[in-house]
C-alpha positions in Angstrom: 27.8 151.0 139.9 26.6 151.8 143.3 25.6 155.5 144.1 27.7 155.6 146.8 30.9 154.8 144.7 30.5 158.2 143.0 33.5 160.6 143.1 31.3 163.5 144.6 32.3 162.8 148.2 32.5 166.3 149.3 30.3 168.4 147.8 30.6 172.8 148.4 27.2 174.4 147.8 27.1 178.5 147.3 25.0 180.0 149.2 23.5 183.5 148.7 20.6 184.7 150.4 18.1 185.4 147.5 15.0 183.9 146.5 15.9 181.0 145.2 18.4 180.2 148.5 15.7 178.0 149.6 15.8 175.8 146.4 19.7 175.7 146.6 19.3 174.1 149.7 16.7 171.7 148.8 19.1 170.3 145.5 21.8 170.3 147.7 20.3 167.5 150.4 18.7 165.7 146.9 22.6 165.6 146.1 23.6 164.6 149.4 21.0 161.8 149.4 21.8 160.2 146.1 25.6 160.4 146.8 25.7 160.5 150.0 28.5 163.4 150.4 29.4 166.0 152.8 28.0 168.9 152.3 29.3 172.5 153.0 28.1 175.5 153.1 29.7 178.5 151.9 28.6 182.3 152.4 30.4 185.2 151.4 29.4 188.5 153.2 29.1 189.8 156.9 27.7 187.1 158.9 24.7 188.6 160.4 22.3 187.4 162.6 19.2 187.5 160.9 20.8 185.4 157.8 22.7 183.0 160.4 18.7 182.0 161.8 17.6 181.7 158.5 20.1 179.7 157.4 19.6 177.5 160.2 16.1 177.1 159.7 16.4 176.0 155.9 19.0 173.3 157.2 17.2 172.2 160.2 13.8 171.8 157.9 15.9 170.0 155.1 17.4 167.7 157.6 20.9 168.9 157.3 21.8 170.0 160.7 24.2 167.3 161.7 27.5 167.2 162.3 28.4 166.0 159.1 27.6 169.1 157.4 29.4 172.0 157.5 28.6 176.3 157.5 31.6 178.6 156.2 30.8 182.6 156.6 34.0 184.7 155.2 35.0 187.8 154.3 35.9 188.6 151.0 36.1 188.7 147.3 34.0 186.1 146.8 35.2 184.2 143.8 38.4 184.0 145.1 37.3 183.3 148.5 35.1 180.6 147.3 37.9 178.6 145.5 40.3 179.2 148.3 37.7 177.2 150.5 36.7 174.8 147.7 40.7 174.2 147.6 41.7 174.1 151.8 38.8 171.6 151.9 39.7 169.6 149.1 36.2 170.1 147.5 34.9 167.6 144.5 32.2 169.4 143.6 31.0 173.3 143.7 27.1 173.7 143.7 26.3 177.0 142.6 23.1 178.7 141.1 23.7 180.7 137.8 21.0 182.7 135.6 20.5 181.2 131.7 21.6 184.7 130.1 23.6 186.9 132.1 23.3 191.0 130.7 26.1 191.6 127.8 28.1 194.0 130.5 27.7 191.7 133.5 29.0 188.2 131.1 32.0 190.4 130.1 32.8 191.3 133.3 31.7 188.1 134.9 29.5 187.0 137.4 30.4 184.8 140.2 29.1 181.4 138.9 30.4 181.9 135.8 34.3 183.3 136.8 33.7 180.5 139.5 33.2 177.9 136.5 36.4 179.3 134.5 38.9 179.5 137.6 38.1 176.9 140.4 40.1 173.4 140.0 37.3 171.3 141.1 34.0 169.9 139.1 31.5 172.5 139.1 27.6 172.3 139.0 25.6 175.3 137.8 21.8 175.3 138.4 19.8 177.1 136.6 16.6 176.7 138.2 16.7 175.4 141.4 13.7 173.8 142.5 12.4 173.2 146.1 11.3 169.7 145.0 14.0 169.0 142.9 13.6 166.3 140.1 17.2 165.1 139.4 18.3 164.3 135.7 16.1 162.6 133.7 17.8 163.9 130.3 21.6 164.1 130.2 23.9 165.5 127.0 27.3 164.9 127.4 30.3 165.7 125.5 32.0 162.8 123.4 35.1 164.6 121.9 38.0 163.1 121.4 39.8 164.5 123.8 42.2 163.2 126.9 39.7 164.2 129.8 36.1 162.8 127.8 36.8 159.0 129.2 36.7 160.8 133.0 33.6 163.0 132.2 31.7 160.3 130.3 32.2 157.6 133.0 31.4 160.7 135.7 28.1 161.2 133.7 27.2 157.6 133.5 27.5 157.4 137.5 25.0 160.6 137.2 22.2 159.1 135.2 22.8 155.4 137.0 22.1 157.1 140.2 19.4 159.2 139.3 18.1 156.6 137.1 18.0 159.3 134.3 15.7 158.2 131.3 18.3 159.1 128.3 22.0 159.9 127.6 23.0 161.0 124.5 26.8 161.4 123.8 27.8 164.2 121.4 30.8 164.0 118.7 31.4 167.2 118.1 33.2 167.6 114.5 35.2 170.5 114.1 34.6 172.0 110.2 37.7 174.5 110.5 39.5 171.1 111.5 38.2 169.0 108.9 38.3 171.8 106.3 42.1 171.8 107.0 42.3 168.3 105.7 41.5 169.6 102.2 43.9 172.5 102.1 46.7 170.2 103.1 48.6 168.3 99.9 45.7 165.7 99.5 43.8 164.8 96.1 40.5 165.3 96.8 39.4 161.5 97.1 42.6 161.3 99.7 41.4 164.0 101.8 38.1 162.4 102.1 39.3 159.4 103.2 42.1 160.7 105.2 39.2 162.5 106.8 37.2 159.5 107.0 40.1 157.7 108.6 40.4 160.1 111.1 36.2 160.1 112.3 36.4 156.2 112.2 39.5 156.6 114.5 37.3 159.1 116.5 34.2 156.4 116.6 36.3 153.8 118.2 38.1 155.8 120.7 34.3 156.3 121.8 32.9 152.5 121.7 35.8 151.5 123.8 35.2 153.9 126.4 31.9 152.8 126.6 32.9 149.0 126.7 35.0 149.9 129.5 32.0 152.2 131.6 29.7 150.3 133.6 26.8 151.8 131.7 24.1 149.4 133.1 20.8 149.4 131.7 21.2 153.1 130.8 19.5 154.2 127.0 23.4 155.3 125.6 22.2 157.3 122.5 26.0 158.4 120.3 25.4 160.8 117.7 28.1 163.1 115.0 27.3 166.5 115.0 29.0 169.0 112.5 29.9 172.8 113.9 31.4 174.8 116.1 32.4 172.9 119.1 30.7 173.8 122.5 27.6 175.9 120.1 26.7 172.2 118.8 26.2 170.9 121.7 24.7 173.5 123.6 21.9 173.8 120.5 21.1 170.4 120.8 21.0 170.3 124.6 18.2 173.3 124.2 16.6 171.6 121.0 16.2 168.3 123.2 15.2 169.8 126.5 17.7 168.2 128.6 18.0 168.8 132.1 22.1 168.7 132.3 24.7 169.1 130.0 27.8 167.3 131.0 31.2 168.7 129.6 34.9 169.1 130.0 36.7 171.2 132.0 38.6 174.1 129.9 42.3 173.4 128.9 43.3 176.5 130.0 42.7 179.6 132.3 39.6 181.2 130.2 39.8 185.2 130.1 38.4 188.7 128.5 39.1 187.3 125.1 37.4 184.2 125.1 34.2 185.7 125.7 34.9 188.4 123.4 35.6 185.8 120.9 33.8 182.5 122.2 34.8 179.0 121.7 34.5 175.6 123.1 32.9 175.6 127.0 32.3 179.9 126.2 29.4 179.0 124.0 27.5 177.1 126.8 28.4 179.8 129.7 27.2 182.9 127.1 23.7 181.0 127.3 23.4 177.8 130.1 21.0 175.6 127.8 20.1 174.1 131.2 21.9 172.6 134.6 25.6 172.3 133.3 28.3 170.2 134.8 31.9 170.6 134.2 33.9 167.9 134.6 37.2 168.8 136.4 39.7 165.3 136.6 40.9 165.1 139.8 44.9 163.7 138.5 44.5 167.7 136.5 44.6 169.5 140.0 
């Protein structure tokens, strides 16, 4: 599949004017080049002029002065503010830099990337160290559950690594042990629940393989592996343990809030501590 068929076509970048504002910039026209989207812009704060120059002088030297490109300065709460543009603009795909580890009070509370990863109703892209020569993906986890939205996110992943010709993809089957321990509290023999639970993993397998018969996977390396634990800890682990440079997952069910980070599951576990670039994939039909 061609680059240019990826779904990315209009891509919002969060800009903030700290050190790394610079790299954001740079990963933001390496996106632009491999997808070949729109780009815009989007500060929240007093538009001064200082920062308006500057600004122009990272996009000018990055060659992303044109018209197709776009600046947004606003006023405002700027989570909020950020989705409302992301929204009006019919946005695919939010950009935003995000620390690995964010202090206990500050991750309770929330900091923008990460409220912006649990509220806006687009896919979101959180770097964690943006680089002024950026590398793309050469290593990319994804999730494999079976769930409704994996098809999407796995076939949005694939059109990643094809583009950036990443090296290795490795699909994750999470298995749930609170789920599968169920099986043997229900009203099975013990040889029925294993095989009922059995049943239900070979089920799991298939739902996989045809996805991938139906993805345009190329000559990618597609590595599928079965992981027991927690769902979204699993994964993150072995995104960490295997160095990856992006780990590809669904977007949350649900609106997360206060007690999911008190109590993490799923997506929480990734967010508490980014293993690396994370990408959630939001389908557009869920908007």
């Amino acid at each position: 599949m061609s680059s240019k068929e990826v779904t990315f076509q209009k891509i919002a970048v969060a800009i903030a004017f700290s050190p790394r504002c610079e790299a954001m910039v740079a990963e933001a026209r390496m996106l632009q080049q491999t997808f070949h989207s729109q780009l815009i812009f989007i500060h929240v704060g007093k538009q001064s002029l200082q920062e308006e120059q500057y600004l122009k002088h990272l996009l000018h030297r990055f060659n992303l002065d044109g018209d197709t490109n776009e600046v947004i300065w606003r006023e405002g709460e700027p989570v909020e503010t950020i989705i409302e543009i992301c929204q009006s603009k019919q946005i695919d795909l939010l950009v935003a830099g995000a620390l690995e580890r964010e202090s206990i009070l500050k991750y309770f509370l929330g900091g923008v990337s990460r409220q912006l990863s649990r509220k806006v109703k687009c896919s979101m892209l959180m770097l964690t160290e943006p680089n002024i020569h950026p590398n793309g993906f050469k290593h990319i986890v994804v999730e494999g559950t079976d769930h409704p939205k994996t098809e999407n996110t796995i076939s949005i992943a694939v059109e990643i690594a094809r583009a950036f010709q990443s090296q290795t993809v490795d699909i994750i089957q999470e298995s749930d042990l609170s789920k599968l321990a169920l099986i043997r509290s229900d009203d099975f023999k013990e040889n029925e629940a294993d095989e009922h639970k059995e049943a239900l993993l070979k089920e799991e397998d298939e739902k996989l393989e045809e996805i991938l018969r139906c993805t345009d996977c190329g000559e990618l390396k597609i590595n599928t592996e079965r992981i027991e634990g927690k769902p979204g800890y699993v994964i993150s682990q072995y995104a960490r343990q295997k160095e990856a440079d992006l780990l590809v997952v669904n977007s949350p069910d649900k609106p997360m809030n206060l007690l999911d980070r008190v109590f993490p599951h799923d997506i929480e576990y990734a967010l508490a501590d980014l293993p690396c670039n994370l990408l959630i994939v939001h389908p557009k039909d869920a908007e």
